[in-house]
N, C-alpha and C positions, 0 to 999 in steps of 0.2 A: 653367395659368391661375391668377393671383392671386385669393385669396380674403381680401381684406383689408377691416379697418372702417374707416369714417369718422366720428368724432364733432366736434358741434360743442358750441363754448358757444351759450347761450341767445341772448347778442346776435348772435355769427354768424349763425346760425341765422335770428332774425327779418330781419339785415339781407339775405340771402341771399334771401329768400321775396319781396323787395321788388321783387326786376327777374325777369323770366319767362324762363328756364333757366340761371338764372346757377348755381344749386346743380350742375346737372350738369356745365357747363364744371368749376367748380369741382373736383370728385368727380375728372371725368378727367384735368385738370390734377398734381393731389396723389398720385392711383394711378400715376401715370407714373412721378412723382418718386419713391415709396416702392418700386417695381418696380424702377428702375434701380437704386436704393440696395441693395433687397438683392440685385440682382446682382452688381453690385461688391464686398459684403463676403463671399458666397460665392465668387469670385473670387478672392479675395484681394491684388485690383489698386486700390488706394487702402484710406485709413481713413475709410471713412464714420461721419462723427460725427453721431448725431442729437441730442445734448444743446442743442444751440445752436436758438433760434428762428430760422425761413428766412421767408423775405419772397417771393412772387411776383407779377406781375402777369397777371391775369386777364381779359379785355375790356378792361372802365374799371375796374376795379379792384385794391387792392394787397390782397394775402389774406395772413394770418400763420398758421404753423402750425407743428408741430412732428412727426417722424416716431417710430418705437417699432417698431426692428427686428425685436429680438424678439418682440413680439406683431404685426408684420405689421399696422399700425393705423395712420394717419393723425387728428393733430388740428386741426380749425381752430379758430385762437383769436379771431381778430379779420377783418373784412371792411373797406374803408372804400373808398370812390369814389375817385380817380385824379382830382385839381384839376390841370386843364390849364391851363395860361399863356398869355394873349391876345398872345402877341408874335411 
């Protein structure tokens, strides 16, 4: 079982508290990704790179974050609502 952290920035963080269990989808979303990543670099079946910022979509949301293998850690850095197009 994964025992890994989740931190947010401050703005995350408030924009997260604004819609009612958007932090959890969230949480489970980013553990999934940080789980499978480090299974594939124990593996040794691709180069997962975490340096780079990764972008998901979450509900209505795009959530940015970033992973930290080695500390087995999850960051979210930004949250922002999903502007859908009336077309």
């Amino acid at each position: 079982m994964l025992v890994a952290q989740v931190s947010f920035t401050v703005d995350a963080d408030m924009k997260l508290r604004r819609t009612v269990g958007l932090r959890v989808h969230v949480e489970r979303a980013v553990l999934g990704v940080l789980e499978t990543a480090l299974e594939l670099s124990k593996l040794g079946s691709g180069n997962v790179r975490s340096e780079a910022p990764l972008v998901m979509r979450v509900a209505s949301h795009l959530v940015a974050y970033s992973l930290d293998l080695e500390n087995e850690s999850v960051t979210i850095w930004r949250v922002e609502p999903v502007q859908e197009s009336a077309g």
